[in-house]
C-alpha positions in Angstrom: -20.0 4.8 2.6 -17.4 2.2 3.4 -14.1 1.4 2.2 -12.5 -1.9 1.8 -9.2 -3.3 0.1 -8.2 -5.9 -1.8 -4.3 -6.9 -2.5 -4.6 -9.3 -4.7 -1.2 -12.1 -4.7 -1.7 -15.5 -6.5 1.4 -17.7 -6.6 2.1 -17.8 -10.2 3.8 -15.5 -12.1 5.1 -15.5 -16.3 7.7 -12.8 -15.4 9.1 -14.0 -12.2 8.4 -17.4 -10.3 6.8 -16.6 -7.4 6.7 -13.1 -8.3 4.9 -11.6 -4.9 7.0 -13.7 -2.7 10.4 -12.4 -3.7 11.9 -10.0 -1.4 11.8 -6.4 -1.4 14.0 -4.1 1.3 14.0 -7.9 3.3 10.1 -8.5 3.6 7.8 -10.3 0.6 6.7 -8.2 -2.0 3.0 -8.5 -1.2 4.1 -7.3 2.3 4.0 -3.9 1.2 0.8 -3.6 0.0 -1.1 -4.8 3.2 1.5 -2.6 5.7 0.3 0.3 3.6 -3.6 -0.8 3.6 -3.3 -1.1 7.4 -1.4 2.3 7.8 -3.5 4.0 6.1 -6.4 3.5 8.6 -9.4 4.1 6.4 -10.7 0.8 5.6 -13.3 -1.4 7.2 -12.0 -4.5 5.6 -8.8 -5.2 4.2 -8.9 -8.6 1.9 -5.6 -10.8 0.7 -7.2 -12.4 -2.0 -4.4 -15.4 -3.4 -4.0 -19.0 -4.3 -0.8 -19.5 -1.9 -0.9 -21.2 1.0 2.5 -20.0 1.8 1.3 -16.2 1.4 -1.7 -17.1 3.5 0.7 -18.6 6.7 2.5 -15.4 6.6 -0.4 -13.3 6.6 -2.5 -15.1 9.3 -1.6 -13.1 12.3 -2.3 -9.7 10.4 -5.8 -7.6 11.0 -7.1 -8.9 7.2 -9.3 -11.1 5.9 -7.8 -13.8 3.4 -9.9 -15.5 0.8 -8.7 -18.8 -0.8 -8.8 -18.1 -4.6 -9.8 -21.0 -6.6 -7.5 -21.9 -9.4 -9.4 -21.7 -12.0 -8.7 -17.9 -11.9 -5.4 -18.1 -11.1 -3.7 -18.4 -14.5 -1.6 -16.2 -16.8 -4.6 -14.9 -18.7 -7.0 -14.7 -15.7 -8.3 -11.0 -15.4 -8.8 -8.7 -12.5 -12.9 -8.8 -12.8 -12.4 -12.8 -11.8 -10.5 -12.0 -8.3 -13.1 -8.9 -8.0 -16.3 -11.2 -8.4 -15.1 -13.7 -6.2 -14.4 -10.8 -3.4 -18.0 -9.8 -3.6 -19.3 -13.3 -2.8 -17.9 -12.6 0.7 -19.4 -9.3 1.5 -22.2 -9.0 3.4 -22.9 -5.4 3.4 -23.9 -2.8 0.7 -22.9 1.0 0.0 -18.6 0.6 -0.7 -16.0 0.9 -2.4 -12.9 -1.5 -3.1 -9.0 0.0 -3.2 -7.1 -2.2 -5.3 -3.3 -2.4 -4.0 -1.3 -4.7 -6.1 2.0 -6.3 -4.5 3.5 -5.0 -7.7 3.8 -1.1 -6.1 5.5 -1.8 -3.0 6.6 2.1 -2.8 2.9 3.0 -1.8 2.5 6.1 0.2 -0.3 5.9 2.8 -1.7 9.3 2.3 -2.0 8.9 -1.3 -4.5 5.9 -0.4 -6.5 8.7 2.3 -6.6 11.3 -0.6 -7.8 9.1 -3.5 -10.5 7.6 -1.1 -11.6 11.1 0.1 -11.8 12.4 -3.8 -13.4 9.5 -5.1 -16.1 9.5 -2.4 -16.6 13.4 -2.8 -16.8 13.0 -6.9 -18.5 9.2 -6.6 -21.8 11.0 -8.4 -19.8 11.4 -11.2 -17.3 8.9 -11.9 -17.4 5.2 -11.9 -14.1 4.5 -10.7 -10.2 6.0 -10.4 -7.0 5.2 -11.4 -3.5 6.5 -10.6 -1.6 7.2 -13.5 1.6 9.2 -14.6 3.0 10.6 -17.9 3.9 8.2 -20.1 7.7 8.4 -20.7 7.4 7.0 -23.8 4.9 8.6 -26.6 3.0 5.8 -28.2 2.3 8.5 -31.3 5.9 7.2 -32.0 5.4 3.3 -31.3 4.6 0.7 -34.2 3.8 -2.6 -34.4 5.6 -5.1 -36.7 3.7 -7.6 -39.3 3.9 -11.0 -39.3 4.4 -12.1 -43.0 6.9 -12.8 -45.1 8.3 -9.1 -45.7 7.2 -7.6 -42.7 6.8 -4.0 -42.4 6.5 -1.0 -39.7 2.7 -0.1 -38.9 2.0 3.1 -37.1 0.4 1.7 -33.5 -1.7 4.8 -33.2 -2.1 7.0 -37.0 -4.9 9.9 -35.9 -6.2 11.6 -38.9 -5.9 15.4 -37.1 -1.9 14.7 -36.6 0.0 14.5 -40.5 2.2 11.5 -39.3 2.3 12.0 -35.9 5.6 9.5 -35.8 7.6 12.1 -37.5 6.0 15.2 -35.6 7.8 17.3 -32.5 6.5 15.9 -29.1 5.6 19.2 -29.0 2.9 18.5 -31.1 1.3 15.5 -29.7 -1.2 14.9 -27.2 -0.3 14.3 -23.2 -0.3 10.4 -22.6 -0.6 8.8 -19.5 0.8 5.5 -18.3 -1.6 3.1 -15.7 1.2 2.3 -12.9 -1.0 -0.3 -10.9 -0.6 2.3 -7.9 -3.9 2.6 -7.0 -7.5 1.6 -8.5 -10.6 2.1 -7.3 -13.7 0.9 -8.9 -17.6 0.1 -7.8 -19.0 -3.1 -7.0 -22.2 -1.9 -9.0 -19.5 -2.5 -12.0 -18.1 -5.6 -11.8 -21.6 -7.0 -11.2 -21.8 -5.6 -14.7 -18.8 -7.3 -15.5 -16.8 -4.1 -15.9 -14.0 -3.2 -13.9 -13.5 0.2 -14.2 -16.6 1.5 -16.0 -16.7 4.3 -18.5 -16.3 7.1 -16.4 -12.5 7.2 -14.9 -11.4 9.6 -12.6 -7.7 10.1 -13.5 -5.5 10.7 -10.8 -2.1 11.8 -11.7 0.9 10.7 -9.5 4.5 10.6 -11.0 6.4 9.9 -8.5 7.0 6.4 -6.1 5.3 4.9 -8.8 7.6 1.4 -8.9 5.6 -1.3 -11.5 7.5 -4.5 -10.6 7.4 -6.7 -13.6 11.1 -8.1 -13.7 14.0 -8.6 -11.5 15.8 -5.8 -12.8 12.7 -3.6 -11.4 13.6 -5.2 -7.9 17.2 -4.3 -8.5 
């Protein structure tokens, strides 16, 4: 089966202007992300999939392949399964699998990327996809969300009816959560042809540490 890898960096950003462009330890952010793809020596296409011609001029002389993203999916509410599609249209060959490397984990270790791939591919039967996640630091058994109205009051985000007000319980007491760090996905193109991303069946791959989710300056600090 083979492999391939998309880092996706459009131009735009909500958080940060120009978000993927910033510097990180004095190279761009999305830098990163195709250094590690390339290091980790297991894929038969690596794609930079972005709207920025400036991301494209820097990336020229590197061993990828760049698609122009059209701007119609390159807004603040555009969703991964738009970039995704569009990637397939310039496949030509059947039987893979696409890594997902956001610019947003710059602290990427190659041989994670080698072990995910080789556990994916030997559990690919059963699962539709995998995801890199850690434990939450946060417990959102003790998160609430606020009313809009004119008194507004506390609502429990998650009120399970086996817990007796889980907001109030010992952590003890409450399930293990896990937090998506955007390390590492890896999904099926059989999927997003079904306009699903991940699928149902998600192979959780737990990873706490280098797990860096830049979504502010203060994360580049």
């Amino acid at each position: 089966m083979r492999k391939i890898a998309i880092i996706p960096a459009r131009a735009g950003s909500k958080s940060i202007t120009k978000k993927n462009l910033l510097l990180f330890r004095g190279k761009p952010l999305f830098y990163w992300s195709l250094k590690v793809a390339i290091e980790a020596d297991i894929f038969d296409k690596i794609y930079l999939s972005t709207d920025c011609d400036e991301i494209i001029r820097y990336s020229r002389n590197l061993s990828i392949d760049i698609i122009k993203r059209p701007s119609e999916i390159c807004k603040d509410r555009s969703r991964d399964i738009e970039y995704l599609k569009n990637l397939i249209n310039h496949i030509d060959f059947e039987d893979y699998t696409i890594s997902i490397l956001r610019p947003t984990s710059p602290l990427r270790k190659k041989e994670v990327i080698q072990e995910c791939n080789v556990v994916f591919e030997e559990n690919i039967e059963h699962y539709d996809s995998l995801r890199v996640v850690a434990k939450s630091k946060e417990n959102p058994y003790k998160m609430w969300h606020i009313t809009k109205e004119k008194y507004p009051k506390l609502i429990p985000l998650l009120n399970p009816q086996n817990i007796h007000e889980p907001y109030n319980a010992p952590r003890q007491e409450l399930p293990e959560t896990y937090w998506q760090t955007g390390y590492l996905d890896i999904v099926k193109p059989c999927n997003i042809k079904k306009n699903s991303m991940l699928g149902h069946r998600i192979f959780p791959f737990l990873k706490n540490d280098d797990c860096l989710d830049i979504d502010n300056l203060e994360d580049i600090k």
